[in-house]
C-alpha positions as CSV (number, residue, x, y, z in Angstrom):
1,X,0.0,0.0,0.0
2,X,2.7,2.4,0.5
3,X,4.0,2.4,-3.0
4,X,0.8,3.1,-4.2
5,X,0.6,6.2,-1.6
6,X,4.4,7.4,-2.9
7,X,2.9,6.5,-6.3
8,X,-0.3,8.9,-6.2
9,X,1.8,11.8,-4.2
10,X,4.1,11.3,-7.2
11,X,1.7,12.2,-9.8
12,X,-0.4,15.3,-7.8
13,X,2.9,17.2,-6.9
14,X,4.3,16.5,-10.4
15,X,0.4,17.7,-12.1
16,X,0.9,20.3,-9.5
17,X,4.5,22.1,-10.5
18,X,5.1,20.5,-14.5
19,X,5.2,23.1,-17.4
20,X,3.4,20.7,-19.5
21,X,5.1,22.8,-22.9
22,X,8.5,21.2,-22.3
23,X,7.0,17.6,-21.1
24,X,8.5,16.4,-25.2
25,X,11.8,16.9,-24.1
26,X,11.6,16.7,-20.2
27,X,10.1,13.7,-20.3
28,X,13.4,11.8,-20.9
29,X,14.5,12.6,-18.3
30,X,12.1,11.1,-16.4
31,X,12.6,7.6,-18.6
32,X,16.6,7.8,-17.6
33,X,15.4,8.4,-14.1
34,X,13.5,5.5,-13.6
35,X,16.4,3.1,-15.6
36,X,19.3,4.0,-13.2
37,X,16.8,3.4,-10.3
38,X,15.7,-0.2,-12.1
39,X,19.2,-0.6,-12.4
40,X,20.3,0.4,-8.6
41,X,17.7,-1.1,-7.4
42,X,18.1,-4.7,-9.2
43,X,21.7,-4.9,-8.6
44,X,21.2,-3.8,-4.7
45,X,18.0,-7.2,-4.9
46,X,20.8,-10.0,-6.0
47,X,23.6,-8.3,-4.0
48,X,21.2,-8.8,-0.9
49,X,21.5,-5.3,0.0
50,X,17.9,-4.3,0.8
51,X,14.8,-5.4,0.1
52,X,10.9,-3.9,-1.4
53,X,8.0,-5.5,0.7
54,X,4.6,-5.4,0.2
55,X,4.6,-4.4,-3.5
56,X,1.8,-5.0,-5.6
57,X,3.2,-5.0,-8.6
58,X,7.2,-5.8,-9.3
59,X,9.3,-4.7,-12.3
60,X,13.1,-6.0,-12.0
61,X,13.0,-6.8,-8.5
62,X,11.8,-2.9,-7.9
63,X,8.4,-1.9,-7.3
64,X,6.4,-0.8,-10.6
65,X,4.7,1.9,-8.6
66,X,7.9,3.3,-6.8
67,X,9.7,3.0,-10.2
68,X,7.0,4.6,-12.1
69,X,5.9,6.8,-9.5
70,X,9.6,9.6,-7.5
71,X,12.2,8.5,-9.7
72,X,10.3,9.4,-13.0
73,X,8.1,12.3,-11.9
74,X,11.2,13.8,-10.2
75,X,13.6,13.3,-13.0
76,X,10.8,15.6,-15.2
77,X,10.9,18.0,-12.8
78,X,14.6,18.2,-12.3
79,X,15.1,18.7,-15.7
80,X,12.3,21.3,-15.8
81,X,14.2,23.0,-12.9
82,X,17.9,22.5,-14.4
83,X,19.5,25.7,-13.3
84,X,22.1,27.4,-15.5
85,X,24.7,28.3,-12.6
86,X,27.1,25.8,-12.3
87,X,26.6,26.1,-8.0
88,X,23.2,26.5,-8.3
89,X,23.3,22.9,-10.0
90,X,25.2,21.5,-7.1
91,X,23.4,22.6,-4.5
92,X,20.2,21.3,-6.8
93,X,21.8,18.0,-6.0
94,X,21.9,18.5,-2.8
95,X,18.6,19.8,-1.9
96,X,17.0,16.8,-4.3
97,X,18.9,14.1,-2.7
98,X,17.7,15.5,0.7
99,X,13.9,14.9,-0.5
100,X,14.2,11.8,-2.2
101,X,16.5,10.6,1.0
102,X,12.9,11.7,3.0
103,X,10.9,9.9,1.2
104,X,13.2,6.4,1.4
105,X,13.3,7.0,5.1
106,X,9.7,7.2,5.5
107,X,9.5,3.9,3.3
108,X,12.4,1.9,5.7
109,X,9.6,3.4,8.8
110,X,6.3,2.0,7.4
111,X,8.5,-1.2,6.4
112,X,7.8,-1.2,2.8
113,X,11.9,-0.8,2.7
114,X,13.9,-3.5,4.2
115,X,17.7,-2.6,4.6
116,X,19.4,-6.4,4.6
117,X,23.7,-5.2,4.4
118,X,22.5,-1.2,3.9
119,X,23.0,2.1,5.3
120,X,21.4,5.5,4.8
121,X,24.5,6.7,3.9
122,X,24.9,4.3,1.0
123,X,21.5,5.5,-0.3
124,X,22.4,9.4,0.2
125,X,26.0,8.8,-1.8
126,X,23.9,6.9,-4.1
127,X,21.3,9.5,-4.7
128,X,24.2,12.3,-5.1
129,X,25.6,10.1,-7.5
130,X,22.6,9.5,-9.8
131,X,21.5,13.2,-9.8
132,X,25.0,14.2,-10.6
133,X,25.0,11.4,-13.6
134,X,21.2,12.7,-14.5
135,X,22.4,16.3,-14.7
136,X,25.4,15.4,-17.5
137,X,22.5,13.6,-19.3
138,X,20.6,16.5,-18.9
139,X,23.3,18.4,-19.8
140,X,24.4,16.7,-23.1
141,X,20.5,16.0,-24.4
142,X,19.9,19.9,-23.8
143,X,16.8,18.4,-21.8
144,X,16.6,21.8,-19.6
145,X,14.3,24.2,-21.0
146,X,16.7,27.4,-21.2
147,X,19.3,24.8,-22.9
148,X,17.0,25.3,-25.8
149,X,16.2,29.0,-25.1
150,X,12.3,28.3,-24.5
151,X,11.5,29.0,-20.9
């Protein structure tokens, strides 16, 4: 039940804040998103590192709602808010990781997340990483609206 919950929250707060005129290019963002995670998160499954419970619905040893629901919804909407300062960037990474590292503590407390040979800050290094990785894809697609000087 509480992917499906992360699922819907998801969706309202990215109806909520997307510019639906750059969802054709933003939206790939979103699609890269949600492969690293698949990825992550399938290696982390056979390595034993943690663990999904109660999903409804699995998709490579990841939950189809999770996968489906932050990681693509937030990569739209961090390539919708890619700044052009190059500190403003980092500190984007920063501030992101910090929410998504929220909402995978919350999961770990309702015990949808099960850490087996895991720590939080495995998942926050993690999370820097990926955002850092997302924002050179970003980067080199010209995914951010003012990269195409439409804003």
């Amino acid at each position: 039940m509480q992917w499906l919950m992360t699922f819907i929250a998801s969706w309202l707060i990215f109806i909520l804040l997307i510019d639906f005129k750059q969802i054709k290019y933003t939206i790939w963002a979103g699609v890269m998103a949600s492969i690293c995670q698949l990825i992550i998160d399938n290696m982390a499954f056979h390595l034993e590192l943690y663990d999904f419970r109660h999903d409804i619905l699995k998709i490579f040893n990841s939950s189809f709602f999770f996968t489906f629901g932050a990681p693509f919804t937030i990569g739209i909407l961090y390539a919708q808010t890619y700044p052009e300062n190059r500190i403003l960037r980092l500190i984007n990474v920063f501030v992101s990781t910090a929410l998504f590292f929220g909402l995978e503590y919350a999961l770990k407390l309702s015990g949808a997340l099960k850490y087996v040979h895991w720590h939080y800050f495995y998942s926050i290094t993690i999370d820097v990483l990926a955002l850092m990785s997302l924002g050179n894809l970003i980067t080199i697609f010209r995914l951010a609206p003012w990269m195409r000087n439409e804003r």
